[in-house]
N, C-alpha and C positions, 0 to 999 in steps of 0.2 A: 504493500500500500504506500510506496512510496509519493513522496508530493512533486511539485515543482521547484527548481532551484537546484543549484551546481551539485546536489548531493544527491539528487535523484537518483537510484541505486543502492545507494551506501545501508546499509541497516545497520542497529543499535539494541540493544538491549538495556534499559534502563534499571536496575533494583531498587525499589523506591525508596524514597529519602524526604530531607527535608532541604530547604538553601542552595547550595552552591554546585551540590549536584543533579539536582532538579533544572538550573537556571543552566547547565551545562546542555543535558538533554532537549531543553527547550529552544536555545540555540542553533543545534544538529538538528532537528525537526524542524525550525525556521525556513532552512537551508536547502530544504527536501528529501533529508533523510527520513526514514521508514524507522521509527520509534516506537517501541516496545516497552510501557512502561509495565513492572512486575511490583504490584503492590498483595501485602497482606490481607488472607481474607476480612477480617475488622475494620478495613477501609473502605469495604461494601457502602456505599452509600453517603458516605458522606462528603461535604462537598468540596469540590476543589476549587482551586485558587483560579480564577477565571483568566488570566494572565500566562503565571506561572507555571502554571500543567496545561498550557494549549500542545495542539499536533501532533500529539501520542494517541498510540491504540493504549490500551489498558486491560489487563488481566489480572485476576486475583489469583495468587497462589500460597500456599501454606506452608513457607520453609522450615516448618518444623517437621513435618512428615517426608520423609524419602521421598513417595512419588511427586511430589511438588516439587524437590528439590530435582528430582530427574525432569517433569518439564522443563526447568531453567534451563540445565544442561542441554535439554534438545533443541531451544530458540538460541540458545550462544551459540550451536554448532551447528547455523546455516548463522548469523552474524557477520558482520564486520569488527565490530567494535562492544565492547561490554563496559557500562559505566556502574558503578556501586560507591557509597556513600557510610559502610562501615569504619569502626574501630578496625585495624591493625590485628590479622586473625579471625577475625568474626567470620569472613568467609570462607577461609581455609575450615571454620572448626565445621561448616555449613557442608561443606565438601563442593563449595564452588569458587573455591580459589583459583589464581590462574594455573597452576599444576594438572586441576581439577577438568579445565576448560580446553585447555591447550591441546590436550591428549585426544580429543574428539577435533581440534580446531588450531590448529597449528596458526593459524593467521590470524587468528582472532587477536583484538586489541583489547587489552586489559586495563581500564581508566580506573582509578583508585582515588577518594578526593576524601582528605580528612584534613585538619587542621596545623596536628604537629608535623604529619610525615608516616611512614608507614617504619622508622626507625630512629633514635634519640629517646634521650632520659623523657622527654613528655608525650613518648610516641602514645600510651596509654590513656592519656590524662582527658578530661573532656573539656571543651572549653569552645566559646563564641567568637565573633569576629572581632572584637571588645578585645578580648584576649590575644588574640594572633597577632594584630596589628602593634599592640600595646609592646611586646616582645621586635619589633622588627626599627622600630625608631620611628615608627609613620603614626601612630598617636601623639606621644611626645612634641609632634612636629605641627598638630594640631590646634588651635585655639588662639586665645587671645595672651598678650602676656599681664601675668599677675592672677590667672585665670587657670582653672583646671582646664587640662587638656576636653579637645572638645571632640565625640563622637559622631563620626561620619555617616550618619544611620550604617549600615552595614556592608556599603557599598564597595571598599578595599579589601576586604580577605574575603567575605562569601563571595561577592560576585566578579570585582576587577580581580582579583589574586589568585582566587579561588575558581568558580566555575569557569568564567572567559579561558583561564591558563589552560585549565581541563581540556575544553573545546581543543586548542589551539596545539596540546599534545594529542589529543586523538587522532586530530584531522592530522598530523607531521608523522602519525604512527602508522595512520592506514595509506598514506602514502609508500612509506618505507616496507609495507607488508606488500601492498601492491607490488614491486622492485623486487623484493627478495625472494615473499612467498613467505618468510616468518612474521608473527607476532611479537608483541611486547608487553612487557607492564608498563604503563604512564602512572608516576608517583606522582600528584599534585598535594601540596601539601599549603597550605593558606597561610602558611608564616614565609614560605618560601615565595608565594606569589607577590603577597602584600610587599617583602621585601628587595624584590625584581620590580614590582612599580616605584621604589624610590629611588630608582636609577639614575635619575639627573639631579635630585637633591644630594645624595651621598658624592657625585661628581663635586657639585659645587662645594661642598663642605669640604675636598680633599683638596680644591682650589684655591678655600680661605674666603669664597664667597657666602656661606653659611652659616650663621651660629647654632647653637642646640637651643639657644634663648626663644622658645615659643614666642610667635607675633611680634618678631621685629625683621625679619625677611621680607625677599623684592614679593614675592610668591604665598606668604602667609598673611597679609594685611597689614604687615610691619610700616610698608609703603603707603602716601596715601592717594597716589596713583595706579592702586591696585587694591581696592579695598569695595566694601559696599558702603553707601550712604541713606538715609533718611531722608522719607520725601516731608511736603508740610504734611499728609495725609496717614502717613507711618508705614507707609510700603516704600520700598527701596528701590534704589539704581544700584547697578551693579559699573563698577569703571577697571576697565585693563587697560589703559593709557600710557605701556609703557614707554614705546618710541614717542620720540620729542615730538615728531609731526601729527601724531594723537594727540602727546599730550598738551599745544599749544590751541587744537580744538576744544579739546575739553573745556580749559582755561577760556577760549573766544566765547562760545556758547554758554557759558556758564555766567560771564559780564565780569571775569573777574582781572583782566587782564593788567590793568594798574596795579593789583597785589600781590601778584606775584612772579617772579621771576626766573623765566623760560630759560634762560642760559645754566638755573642752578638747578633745573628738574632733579638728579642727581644725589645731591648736595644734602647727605642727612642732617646739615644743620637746619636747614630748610623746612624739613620736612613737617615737624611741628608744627609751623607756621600755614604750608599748604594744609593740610590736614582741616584746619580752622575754619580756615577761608572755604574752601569744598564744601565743608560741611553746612557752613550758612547760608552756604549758596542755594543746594541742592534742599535744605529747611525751606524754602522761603516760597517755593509750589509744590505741586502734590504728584505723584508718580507720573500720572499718562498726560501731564503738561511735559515734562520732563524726555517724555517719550518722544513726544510730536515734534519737539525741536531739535533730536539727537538725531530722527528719523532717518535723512538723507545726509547725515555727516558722521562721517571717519573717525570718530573719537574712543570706536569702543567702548562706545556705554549702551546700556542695555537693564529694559526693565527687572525684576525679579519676579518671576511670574509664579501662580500657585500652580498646584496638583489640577484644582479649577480651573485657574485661567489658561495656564498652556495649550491646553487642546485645538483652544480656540485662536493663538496668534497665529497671524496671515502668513508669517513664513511657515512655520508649523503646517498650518493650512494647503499653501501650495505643494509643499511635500509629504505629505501624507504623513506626516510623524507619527501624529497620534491621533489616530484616528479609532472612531468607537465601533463598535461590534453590531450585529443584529440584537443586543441584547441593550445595548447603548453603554456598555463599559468600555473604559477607553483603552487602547490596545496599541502600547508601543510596537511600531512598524517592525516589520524583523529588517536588519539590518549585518553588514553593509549591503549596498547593491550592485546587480551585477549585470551588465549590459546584453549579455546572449543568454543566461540563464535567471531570469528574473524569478525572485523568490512568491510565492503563490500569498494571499492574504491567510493568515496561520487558520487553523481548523479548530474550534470552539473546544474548551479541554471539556475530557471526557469522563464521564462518572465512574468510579474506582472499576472494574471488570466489564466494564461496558461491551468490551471485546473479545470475553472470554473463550467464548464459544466460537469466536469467529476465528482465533487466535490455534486452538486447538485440533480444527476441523482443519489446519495449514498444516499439522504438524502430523495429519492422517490419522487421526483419532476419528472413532465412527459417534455416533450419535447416543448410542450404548454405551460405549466409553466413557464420552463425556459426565452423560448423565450415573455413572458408576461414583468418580473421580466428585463428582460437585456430593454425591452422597456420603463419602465418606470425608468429606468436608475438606479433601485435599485444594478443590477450587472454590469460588461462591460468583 
């Protein structure tokens, strides 16, 4: 049941999860891959995350019973790629570790996504994205200063670190299986990812361009040419103004060009002083005044829009970002895009086993069978 989109062919087998290997899955299915998710039967029914679990078939199975666990076995071993979302062991003790897989499926790609690693003093330990990031220097590097570090909702180790990496070792695995004819294991581990997105900050700091001093960097709101501001109305502009020829519009548009001076953009003795200024400026009308006059100039400002309003900006708008569903929830685009293989609008996610039986009757099981298999509660 493959979709539309560069992955058309590719199949997945999902184990179900919660987070960053969910968002992982979701991605691959984005893409055109043919997504298998394998959730517990206790997940009968209840409801999914209208987003989050789009473009998967879905099957309920009971990994604590053998036959359930041998279904698994027999969807990994027509597979491309197998994603799962345990502790370190949990599948091995399941008897669907890659050892487990391989042996049926030599090519199969074995995607692993936990937090610490699938090895290290905290490979066991459990812990959130709070946690991962907090460990990598990319919290820390968070906030304001004077101010507790500030939480990114969970966007750095589940998802940027975390699921994205995932994808991005699978798809470089099942390239390299294509090639060889072997599979692999992809480790992703969220303290490792989260610390691979601080790539250019850990640069700057070995440059001497960095401090560890939260909220006083170009990049952390230290600047006040890269900061958010205050409208008269309490909603904000956002300003990245950091070349001079921004940030001399900025300054234009803003009427403040008498106070401050363009040659010492730079100049963090300055900076206080701009910061001041900006900020009175941008106080003194209300967000979408601010909007209308930034509109068609270079300055790099830009409203801050809600969860609500986004849907509806015109850029947003002419590009289908985010656009709502037949159900009227709103459904970021799957992304990126691709000029010969353009990815299909995702497929509404599906209620836990939805597919059970459709799922089974692929894998030549008769209608007897099935109905054997759902009696002895191996599926639901």
């Amino acid at each position: 049941m493959s979709g539309q989109g560069p992955l058309t062919g590719v199949t997945v087998v999902e184990l179900g999860g919660i987070g960053p290997a969910p968002f992982c899955a979701m991605v691959l299915a984005d893409l055109g891959a043919d997504v298998v998710r394998v959730q517990r039967p206790g997940a009968s029914g209840a409801a999914a995350n209208p987003v989050l679990d789009r473009g998967r078939r879905s099957i309920t199975v009971d990994l604590r019973q053998e036959p359930g666990r041998a279904l698994v076995r027999d969807l990994a071993a027509r597979a491309d790629a197998l994603v799962e979302g345990f502790r370190p062991g949990v599948a091995e003790r399941l008897g669907l570790g890659p050892a487990d897989l391989h042996a049926r499926n030599p090519r199969l790609v074995y995607g692993r996504m936990t937090g610490f690693g699938q090895d290290g003093p905290l490979a066991q330990r459990a812990g959130h994205d709070l946690n991962y990031i907090a460990l990598t220097g990319a919290l820390a590097a968070i906030g304001r200063p004077g101010s507790p570090p500030t939480p990114p909702l969970n966007l750095v180790a589940d998802f940027g670190g975390g699921g994205m990496l995932l994808a991005v070792g699978v798809l470089a695995a099942v390239l390299s299986a294509r090639t060889t004819g072997a599979g692999q294991v992809v480790d992703a581990a969220m303290v490792d990812g989260s610390a691979l997105l601080m790539s250019m900050v850990y640069g700057l700091h070995a440059m001497g361009e960095w401090t560890v001093e939260r909220g006083t960097n170009l990049l952390d709101g230290g600047c006040p040419f890269y900061d958010v501001y205050a409208c008269a109305d309490g909603a904000h502009q956002a300003v990245g103004a950091l070349e001079p020829q921004f940030f001399a519009e900025l300054v234009r548009v803003l009427g403040v060009q008498d106070e401050v001076d363009l040659t010492r953009q730079y100049d963090r003795e300055t900076w206080p002083h701009q910061r001041a200024v900006i900020s009175r400026a941008f106080a003194a009308r209300p967000r979408d005044e601010w909007t209308e006059l930034f509109t068609d100039v270079d300055a790099c400002v830009t409203p801050v829009l809600t969860m609500a309003e986004a849907p509806t900006h015109p850029h947003n708008v002419a590009r289908g970002t985010l656009p709502r569903d037949g159900h009227g929830v709103v459904q970021p685009a799957p992304a990126p895009r691709f000029s010969r293989t353009p990815a299909a609008p995702p497929r509404a996610a599906a209620a836990p086993g939805a597919h059970t039986d459709e799922l089974l009757a692929g894998l030549g099981l008769s209608a007897q069978q099935i109905a054997q298999l759902r009696a002895a509660g191996v599926v639901a």
